[in-house]
PQR file with spaces between the fields and no chain letter, atoms N, CA, C, O and H, PARSE charges and radii, in Angstrom:
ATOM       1  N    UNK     1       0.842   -1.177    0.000 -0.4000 1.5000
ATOM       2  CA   UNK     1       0.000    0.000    0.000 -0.0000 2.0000
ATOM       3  C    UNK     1       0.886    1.239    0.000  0.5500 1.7000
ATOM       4  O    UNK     1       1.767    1.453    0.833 -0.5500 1.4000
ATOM       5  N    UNK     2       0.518    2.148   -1.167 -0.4000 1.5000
ATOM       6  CA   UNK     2       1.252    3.104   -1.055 -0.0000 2.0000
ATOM       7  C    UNK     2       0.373    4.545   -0.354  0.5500 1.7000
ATOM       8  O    UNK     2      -0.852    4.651   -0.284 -0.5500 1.4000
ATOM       9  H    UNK     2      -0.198    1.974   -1.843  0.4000 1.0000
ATOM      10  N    UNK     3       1.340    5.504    0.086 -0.4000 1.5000
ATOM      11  CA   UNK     3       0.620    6.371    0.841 -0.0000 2.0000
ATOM      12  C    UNK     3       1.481    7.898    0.205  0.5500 1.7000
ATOM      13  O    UNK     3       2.647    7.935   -0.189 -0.5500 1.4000
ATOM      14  H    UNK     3       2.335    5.418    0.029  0.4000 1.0000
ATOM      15  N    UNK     4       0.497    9.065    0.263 -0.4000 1.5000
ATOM      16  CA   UNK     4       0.972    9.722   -0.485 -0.0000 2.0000
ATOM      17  C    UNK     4       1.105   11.404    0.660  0.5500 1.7000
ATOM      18  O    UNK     4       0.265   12.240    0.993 -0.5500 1.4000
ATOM      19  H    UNK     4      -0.450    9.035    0.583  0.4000 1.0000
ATOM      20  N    UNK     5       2.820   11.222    0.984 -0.4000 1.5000
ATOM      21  CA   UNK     5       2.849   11.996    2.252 -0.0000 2.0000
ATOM      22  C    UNK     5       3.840   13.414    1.628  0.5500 1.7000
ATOM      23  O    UNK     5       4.409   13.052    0.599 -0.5500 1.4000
ATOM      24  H    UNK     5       3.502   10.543    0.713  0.4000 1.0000
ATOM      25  N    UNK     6       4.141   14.743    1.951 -0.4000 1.5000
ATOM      26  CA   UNK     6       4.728   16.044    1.322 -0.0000 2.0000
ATOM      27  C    UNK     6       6.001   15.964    2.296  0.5500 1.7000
ATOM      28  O    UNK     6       6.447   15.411    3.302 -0.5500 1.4000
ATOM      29  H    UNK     6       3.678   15.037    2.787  0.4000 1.0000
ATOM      30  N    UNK     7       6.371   17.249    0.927 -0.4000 1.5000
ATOM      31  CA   UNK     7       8.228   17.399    1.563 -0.0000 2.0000
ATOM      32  C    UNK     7       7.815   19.133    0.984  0.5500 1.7000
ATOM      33  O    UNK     7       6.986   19.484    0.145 -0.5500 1.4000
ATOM      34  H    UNK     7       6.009   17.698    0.111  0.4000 1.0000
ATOM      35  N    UNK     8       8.524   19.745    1.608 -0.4000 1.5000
ATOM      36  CA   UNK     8       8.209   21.418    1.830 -0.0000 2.0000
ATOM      37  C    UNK     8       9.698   21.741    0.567  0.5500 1.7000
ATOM      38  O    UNK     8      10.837   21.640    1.024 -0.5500 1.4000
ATOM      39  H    UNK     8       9.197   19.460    2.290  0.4000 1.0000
ATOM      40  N    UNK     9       9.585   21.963   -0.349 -0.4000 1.5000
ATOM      41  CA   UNK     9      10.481   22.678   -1.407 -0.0000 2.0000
ATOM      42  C    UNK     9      10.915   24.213   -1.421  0.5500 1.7000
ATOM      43  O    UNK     9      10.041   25.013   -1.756 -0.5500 1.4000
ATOM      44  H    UNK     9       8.660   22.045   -0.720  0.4000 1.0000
ATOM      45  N    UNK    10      11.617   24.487   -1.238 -0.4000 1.5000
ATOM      46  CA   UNK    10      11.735   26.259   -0.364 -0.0000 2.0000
ATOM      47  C    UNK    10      12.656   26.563   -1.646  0.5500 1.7000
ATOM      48  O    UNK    10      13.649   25.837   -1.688 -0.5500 1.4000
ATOM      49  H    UNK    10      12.327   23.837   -0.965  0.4000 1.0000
ATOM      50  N    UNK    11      12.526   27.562   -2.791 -0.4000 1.5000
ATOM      51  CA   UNK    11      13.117   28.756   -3.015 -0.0000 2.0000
ATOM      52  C    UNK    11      13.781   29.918   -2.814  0.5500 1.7000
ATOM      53  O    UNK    11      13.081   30.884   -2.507 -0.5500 1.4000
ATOM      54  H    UNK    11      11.719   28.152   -2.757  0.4000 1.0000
ATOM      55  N    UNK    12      15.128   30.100   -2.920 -0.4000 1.5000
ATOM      56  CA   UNK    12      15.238   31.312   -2.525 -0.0000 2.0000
ATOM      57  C    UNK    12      16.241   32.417   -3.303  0.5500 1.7000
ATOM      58  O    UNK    12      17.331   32.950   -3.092 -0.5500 1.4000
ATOM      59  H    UNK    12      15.696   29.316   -3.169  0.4000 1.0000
ATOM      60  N    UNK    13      14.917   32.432   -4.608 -0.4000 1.5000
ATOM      61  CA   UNK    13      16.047   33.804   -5.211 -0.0000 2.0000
ATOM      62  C    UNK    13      16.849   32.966   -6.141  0.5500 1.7000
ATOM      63  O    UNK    13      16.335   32.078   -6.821 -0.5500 1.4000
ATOM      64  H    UNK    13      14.032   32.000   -4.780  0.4000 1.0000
ATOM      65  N    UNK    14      18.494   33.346   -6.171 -0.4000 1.5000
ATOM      66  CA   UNK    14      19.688   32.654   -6.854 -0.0000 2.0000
ATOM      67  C    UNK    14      20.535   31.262   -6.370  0.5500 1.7000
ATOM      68  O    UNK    14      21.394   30.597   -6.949 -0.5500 1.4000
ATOM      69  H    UNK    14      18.912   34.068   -5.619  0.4000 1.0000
ATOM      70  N    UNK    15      19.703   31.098   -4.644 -0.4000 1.5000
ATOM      71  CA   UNK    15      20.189   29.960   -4.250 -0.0000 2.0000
ATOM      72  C    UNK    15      19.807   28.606   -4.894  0.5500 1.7000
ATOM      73  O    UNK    15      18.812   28.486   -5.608 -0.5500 1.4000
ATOM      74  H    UNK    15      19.006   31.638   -4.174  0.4000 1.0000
ATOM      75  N    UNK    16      20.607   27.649   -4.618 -0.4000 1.5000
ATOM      76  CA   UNK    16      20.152   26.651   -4.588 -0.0000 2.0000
ATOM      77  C    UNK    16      18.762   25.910   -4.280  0.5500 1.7000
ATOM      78  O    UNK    16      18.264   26.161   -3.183 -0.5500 1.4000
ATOM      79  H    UNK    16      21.415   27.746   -4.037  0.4000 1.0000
ATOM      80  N    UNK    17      18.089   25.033   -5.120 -0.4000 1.5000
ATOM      81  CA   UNK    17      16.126   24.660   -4.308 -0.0000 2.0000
ATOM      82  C    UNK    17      16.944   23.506   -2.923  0.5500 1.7000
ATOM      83  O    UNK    17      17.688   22.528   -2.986 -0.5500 1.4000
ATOM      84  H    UNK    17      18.493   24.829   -6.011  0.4000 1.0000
ATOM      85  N    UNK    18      16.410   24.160   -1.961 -0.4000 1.5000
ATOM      86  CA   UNK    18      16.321   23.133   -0.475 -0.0000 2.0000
ATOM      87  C    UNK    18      14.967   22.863    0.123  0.5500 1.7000
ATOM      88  O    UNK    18      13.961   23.486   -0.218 -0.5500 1.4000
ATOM      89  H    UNK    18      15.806   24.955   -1.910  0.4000 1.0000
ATOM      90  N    UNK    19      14.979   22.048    0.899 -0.4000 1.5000
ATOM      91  CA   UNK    19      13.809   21.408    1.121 -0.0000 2.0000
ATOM      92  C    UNK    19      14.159   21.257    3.201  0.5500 1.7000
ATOM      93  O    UNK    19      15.195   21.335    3.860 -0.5500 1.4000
ATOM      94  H    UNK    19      15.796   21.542    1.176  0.4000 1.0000
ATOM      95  N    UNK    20      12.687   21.020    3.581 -0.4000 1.5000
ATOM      96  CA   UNK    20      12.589   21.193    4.814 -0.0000 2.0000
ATOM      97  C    UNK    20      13.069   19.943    5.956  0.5500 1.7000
ATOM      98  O    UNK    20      12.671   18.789    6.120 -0.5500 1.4000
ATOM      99  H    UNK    20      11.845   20.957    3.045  0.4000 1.0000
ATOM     100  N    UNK    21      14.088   20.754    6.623 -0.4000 1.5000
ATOM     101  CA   UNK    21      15.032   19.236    6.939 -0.0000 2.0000
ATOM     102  C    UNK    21      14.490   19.297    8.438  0.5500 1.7000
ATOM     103  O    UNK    21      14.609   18.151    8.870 -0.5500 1.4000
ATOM     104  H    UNK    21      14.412   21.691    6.490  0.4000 1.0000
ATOM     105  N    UNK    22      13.929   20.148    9.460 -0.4000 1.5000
ATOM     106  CA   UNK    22      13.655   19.937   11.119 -0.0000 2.0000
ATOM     107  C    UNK    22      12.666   21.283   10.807  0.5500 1.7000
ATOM     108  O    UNK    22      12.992   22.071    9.919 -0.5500 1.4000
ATOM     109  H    UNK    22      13.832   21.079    9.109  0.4000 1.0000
ATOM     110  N    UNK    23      11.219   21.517   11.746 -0.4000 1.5000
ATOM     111  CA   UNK    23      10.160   22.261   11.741 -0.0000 2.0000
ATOM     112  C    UNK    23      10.032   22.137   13.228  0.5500 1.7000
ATOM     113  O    UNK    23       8.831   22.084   13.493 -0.5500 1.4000
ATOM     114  H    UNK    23      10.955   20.877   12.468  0.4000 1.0000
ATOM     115  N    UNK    24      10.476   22.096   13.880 -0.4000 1.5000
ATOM     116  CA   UNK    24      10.160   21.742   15.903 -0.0000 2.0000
ATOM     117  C    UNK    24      11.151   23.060   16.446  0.5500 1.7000
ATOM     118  O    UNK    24      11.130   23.581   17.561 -0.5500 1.4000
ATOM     119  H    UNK    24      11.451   22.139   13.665  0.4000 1.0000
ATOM     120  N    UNK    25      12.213   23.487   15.004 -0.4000 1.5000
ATOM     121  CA   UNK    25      12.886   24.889   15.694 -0.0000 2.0000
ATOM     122  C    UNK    25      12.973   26.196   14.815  0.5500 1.7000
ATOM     123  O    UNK    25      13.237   26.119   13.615 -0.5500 1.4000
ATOM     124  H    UNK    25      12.230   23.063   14.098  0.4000 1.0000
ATOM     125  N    UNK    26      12.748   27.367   15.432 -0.4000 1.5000
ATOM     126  CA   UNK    26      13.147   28.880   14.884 -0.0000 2.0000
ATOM     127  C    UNK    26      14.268   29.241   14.220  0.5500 1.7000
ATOM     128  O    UNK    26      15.203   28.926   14.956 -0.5500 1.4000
ATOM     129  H    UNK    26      12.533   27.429   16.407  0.4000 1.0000
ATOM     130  N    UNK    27      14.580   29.610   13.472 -0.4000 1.5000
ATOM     131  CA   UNK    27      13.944   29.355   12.127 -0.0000 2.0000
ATOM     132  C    UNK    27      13.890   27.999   11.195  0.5500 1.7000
ATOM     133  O    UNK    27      14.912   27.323   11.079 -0.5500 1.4000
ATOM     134  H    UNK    27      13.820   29.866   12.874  0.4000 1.0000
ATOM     135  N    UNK    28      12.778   27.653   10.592 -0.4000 1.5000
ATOM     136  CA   UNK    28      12.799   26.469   10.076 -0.0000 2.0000
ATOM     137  C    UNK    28      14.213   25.628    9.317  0.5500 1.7000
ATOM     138  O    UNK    28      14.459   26.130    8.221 -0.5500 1.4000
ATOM     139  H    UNK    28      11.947   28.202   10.686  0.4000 1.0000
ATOM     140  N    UNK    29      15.143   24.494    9.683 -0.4000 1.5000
ATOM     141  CA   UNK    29      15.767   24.352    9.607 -0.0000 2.0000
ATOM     142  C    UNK    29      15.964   23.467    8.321  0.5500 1.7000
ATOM     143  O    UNK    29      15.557   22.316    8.479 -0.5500 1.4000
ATOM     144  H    UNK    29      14.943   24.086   10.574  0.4000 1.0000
ATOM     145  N    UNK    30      16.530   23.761    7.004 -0.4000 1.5000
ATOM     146  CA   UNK    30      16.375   23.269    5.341 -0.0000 2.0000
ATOM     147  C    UNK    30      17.978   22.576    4.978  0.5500 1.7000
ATOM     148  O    UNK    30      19.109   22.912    5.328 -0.5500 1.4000
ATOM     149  H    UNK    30      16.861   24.696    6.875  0.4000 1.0000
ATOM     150  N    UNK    31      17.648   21.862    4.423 -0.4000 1.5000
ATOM     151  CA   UNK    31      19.047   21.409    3.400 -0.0000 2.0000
ATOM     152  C    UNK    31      18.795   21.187    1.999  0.5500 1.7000
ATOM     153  O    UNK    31      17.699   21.026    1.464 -0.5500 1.4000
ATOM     154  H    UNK    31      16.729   21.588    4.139  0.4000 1.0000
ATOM     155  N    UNK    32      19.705   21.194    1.575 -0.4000 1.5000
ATOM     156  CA   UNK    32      19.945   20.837   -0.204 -0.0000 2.0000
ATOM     157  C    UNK    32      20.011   19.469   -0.702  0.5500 1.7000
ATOM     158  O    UNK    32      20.256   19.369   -1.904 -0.5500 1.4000
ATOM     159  H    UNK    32      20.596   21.324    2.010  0.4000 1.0000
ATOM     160  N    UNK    33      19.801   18.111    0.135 -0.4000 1.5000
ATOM     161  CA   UNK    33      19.391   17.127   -0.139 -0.0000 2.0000
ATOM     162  C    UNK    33      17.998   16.375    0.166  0.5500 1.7000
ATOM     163  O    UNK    33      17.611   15.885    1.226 -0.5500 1.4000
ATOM     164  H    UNK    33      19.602   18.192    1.112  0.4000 1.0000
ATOM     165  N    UNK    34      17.485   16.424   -0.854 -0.4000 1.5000
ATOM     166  CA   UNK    34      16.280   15.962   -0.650 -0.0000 2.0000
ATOM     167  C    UNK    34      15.925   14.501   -0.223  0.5500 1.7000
ATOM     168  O    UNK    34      14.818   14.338    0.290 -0.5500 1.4000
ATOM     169  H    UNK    34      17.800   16.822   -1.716  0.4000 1.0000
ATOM     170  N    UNK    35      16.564   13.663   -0.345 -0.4000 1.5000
ATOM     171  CA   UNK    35      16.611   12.374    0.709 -0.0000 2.0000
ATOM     172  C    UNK    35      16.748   12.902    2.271  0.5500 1.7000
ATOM     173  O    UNK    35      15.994   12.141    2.878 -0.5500 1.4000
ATOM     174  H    UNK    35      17.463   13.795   -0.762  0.4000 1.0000
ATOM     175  N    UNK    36      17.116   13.488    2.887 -0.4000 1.5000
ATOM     176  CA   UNK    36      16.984   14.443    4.063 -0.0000 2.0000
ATOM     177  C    UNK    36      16.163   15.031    3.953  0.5500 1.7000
ATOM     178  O    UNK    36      16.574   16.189    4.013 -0.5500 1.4000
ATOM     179  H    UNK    36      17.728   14.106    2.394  0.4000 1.0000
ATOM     180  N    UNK    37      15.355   15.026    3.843 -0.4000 1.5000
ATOM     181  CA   UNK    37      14.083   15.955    4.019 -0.0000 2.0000
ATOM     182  C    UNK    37      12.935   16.030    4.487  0.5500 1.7000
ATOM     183  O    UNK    37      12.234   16.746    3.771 -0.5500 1.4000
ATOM     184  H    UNK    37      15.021   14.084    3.794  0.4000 1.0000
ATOM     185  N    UNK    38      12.582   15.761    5.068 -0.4000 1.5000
ATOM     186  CA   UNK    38      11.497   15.411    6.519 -0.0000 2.0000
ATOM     187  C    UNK    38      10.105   15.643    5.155  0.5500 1.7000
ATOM     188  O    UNK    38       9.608   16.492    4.415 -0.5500 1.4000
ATOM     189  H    UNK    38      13.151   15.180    5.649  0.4000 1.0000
ATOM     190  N    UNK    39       9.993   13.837    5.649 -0.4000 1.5000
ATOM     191  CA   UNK    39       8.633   13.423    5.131 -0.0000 2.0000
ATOM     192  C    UNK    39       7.043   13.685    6.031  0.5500 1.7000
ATOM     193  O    UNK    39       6.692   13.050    7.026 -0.5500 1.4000
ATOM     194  H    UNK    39      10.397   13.147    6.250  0.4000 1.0000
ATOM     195  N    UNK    40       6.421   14.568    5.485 -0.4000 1.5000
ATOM     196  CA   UNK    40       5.285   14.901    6.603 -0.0000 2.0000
ATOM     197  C    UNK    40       4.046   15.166    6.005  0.5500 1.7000
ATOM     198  O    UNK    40       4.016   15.612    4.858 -0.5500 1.4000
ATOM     199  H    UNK    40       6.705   15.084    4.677  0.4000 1.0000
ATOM     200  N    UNK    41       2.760   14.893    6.798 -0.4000 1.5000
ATOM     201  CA   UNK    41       1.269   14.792    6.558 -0.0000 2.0000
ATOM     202  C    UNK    41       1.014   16.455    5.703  0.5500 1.7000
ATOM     203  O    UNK    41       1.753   17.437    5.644 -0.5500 1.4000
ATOM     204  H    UNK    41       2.785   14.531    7.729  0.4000 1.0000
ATOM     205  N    UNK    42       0.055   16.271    5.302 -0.4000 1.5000
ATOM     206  CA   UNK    42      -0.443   17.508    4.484 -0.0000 2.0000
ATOM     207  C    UNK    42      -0.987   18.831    5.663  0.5500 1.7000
ATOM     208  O    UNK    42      -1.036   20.016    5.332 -0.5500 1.4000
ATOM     209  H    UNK    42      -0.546   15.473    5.350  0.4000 1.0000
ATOM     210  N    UNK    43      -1.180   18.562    6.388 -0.4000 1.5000
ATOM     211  CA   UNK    43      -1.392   19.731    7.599 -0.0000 2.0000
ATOM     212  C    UNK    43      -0.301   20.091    8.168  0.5500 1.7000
ATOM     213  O    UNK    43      -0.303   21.158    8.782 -0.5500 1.4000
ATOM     214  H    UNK    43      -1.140   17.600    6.657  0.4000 1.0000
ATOM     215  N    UNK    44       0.803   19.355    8.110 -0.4000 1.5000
ATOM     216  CA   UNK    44       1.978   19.702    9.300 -0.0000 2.0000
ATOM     217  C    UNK    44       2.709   20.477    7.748  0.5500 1.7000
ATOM     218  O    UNK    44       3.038   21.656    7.620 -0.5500 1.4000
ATOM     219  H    UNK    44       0.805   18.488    7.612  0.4000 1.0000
ATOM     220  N    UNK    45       2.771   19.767    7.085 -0.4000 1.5000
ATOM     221  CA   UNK    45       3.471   20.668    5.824 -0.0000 2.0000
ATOM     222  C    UNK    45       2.572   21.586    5.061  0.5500 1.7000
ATOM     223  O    UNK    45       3.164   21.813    4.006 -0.5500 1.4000
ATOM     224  H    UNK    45       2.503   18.809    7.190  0.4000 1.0000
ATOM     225  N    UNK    46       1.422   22.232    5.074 -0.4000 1.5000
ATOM     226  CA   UNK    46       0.737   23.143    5.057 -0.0000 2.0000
ATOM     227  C    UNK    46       0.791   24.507    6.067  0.5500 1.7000
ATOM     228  O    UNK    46       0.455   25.658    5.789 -0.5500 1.4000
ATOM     229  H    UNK    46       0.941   22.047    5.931  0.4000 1.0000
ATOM     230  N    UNK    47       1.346   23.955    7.365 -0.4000 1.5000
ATOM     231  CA   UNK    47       1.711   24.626    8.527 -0.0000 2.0000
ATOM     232  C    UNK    47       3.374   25.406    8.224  0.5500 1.7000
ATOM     233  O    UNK    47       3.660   26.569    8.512 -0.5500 1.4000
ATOM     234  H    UNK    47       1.618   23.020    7.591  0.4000 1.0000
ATOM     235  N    UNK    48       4.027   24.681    7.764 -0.4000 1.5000
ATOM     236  CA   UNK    48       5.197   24.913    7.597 -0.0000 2.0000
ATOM     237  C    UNK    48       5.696   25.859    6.512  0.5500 1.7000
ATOM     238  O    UNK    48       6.626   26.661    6.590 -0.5500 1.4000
ATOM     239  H    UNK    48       3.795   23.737    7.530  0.4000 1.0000
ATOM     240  N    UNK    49       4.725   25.551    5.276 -0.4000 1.5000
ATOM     241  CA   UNK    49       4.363   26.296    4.562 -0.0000 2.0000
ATOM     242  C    UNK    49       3.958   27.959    4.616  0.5500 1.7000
ATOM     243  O    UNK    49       4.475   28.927    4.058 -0.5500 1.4000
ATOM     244  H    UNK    49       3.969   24.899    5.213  0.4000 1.0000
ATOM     245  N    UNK    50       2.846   27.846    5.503 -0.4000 1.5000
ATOM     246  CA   UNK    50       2.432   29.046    6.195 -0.0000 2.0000
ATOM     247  C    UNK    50       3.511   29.889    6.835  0.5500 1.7000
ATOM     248  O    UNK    50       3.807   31.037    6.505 -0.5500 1.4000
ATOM     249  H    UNK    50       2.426   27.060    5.956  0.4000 1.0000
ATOM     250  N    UNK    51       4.069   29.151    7.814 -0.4000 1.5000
ATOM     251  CA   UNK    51       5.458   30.338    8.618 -0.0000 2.0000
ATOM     252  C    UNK    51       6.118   30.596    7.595  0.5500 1.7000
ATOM     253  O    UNK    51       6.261   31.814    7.493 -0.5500 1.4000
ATOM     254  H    UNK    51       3.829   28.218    8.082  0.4000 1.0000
ATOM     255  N    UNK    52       6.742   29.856    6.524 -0.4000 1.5000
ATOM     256  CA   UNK    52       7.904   30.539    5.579 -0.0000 2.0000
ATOM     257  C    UNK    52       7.410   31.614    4.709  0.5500 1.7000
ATOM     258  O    UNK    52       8.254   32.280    4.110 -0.5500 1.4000
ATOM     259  H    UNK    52       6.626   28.867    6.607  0.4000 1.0000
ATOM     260  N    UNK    53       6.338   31.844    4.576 -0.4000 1.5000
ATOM     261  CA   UNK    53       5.891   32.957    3.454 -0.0000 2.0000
ATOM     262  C    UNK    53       6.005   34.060    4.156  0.5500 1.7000
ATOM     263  O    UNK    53       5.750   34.932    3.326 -0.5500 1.4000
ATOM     264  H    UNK    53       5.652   31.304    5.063  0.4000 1.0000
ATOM     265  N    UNK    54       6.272   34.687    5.367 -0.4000 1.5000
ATOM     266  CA   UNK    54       6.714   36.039    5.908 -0.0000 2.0000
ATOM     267  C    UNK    54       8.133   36.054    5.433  0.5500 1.7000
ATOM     268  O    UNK    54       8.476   37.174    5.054 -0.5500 1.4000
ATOM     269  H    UNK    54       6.479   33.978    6.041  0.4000 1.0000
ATOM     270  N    UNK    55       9.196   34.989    5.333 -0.4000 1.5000
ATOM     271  CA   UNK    55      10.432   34.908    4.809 -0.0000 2.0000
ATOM     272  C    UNK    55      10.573   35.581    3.361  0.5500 1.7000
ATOM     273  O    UNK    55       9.601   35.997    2.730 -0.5500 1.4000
ATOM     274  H    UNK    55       8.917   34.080    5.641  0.4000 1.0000
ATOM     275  N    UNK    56      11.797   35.633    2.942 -0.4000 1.5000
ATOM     276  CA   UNK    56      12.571   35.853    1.538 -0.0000 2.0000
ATOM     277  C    UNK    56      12.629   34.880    0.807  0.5500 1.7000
ATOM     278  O    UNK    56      13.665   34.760    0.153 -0.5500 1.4000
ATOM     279  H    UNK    56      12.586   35.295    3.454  0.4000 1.0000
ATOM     280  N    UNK    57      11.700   33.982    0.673 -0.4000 1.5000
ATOM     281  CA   UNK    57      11.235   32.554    0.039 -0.0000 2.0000
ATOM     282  C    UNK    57      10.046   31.817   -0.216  0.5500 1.7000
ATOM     283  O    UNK    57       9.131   31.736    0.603 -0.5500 1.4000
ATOM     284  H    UNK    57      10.858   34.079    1.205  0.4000 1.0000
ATOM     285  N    UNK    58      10.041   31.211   -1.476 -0.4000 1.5000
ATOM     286  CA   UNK    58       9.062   30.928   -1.793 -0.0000 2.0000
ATOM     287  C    UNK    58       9.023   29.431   -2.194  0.5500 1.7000
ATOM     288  O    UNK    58       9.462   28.774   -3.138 -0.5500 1.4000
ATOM     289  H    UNK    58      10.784   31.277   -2.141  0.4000 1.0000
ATOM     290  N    UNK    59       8.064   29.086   -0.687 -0.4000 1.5000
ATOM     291  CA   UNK    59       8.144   27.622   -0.623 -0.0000 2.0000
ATOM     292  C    UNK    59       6.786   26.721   -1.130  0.5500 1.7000
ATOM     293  O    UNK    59       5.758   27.398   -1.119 -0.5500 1.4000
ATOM     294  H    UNK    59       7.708   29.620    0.080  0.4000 1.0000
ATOM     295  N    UNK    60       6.710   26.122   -1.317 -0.4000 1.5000
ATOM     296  CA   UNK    60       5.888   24.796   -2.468 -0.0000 2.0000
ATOM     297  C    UNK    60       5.756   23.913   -1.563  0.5500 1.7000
ATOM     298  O    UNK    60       6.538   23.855   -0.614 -0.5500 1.4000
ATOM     299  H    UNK    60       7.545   25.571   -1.326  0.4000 1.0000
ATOM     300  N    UNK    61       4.369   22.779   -1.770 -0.4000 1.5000
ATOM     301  CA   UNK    61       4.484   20.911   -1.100 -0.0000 2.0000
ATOM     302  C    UNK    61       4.873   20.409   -2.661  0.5500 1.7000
ATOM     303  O    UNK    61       4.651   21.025   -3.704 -0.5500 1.4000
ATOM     304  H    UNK    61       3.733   22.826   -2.541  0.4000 1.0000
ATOM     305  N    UNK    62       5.372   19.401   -2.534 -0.4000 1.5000
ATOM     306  CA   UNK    62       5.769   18.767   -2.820 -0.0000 2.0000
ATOM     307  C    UNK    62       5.316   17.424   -2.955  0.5500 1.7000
ATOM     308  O    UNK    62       6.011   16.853   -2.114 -0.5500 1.4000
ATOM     309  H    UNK    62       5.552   18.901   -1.687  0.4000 1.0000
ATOM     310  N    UNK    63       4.624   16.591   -3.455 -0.4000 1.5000
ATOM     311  CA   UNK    63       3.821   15.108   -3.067 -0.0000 2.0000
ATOM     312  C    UNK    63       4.830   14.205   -3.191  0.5500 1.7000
ATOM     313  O    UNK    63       5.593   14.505   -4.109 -0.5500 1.4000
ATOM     314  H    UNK    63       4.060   17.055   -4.139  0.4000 1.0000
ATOM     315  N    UNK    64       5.159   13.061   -2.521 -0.4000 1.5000
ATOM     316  CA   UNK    64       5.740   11.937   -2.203 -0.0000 2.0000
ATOM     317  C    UNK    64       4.843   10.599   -1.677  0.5500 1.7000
ATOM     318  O    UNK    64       4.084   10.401   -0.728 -0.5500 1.4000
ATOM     319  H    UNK    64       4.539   12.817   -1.776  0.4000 1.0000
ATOM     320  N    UNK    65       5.378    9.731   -2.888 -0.4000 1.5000
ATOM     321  CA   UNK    65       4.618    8.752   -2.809 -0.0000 2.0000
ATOM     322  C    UNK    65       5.742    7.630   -1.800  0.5500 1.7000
ATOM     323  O    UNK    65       6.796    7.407   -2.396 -0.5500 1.4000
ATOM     324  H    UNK    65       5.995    9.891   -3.659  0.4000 1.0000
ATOM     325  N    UNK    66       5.640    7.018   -0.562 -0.4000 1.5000
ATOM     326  CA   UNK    66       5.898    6.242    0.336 -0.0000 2.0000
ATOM     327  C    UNK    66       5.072    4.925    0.792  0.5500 1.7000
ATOM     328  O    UNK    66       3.924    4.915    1.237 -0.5500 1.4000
ATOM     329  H    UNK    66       4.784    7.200   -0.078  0.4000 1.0000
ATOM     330  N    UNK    67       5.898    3.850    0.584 -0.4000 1.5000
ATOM     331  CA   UNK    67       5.059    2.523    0.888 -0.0000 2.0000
ATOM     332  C    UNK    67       4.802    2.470    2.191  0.5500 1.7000
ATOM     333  O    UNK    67       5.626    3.040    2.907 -0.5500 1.4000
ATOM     334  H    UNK    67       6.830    3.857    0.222  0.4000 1.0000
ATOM     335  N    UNK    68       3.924    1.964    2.695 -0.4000 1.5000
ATOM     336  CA   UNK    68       3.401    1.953    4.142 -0.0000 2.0000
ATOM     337  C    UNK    68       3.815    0.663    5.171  0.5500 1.7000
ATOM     338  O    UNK    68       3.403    0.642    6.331 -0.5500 1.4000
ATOM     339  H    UNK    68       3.255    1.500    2.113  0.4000 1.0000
């Protein structure tokens, strides 16, 4: 059974695309490998979503398909 869970894709400008690596600390904590990248439910990454748009970035979900 597959299950279909998000990864937070963050923009910024001329940088490199990183994605959301820890959300439990100030300021949301991202890396540039997306195998690191904290796999999470559509509300917690909708949430996460939400805080970064006061930022200098423009962050996206992302869908990920994961076997259960």
């Amino acid at each position: 059974m597959k299950n279909i869970k998000f990864v937070v894709k963050v923009n910024r400008g001329a940088h490199a695309t990183q994605y959301v690596l820890r959300i439990d600390r100030l300021p949301i904590q991202t890396t540039t490998n997306r195998k690191l990248a904290l796999v999470m439910g559509r509300f917690t990454a909708e949430d996460a979503v939400k805080s970064m748009q006061n930022s200098h970035c423009n962050p996206e979900l992302v869908s990920v398909r994961v076997s259960a």
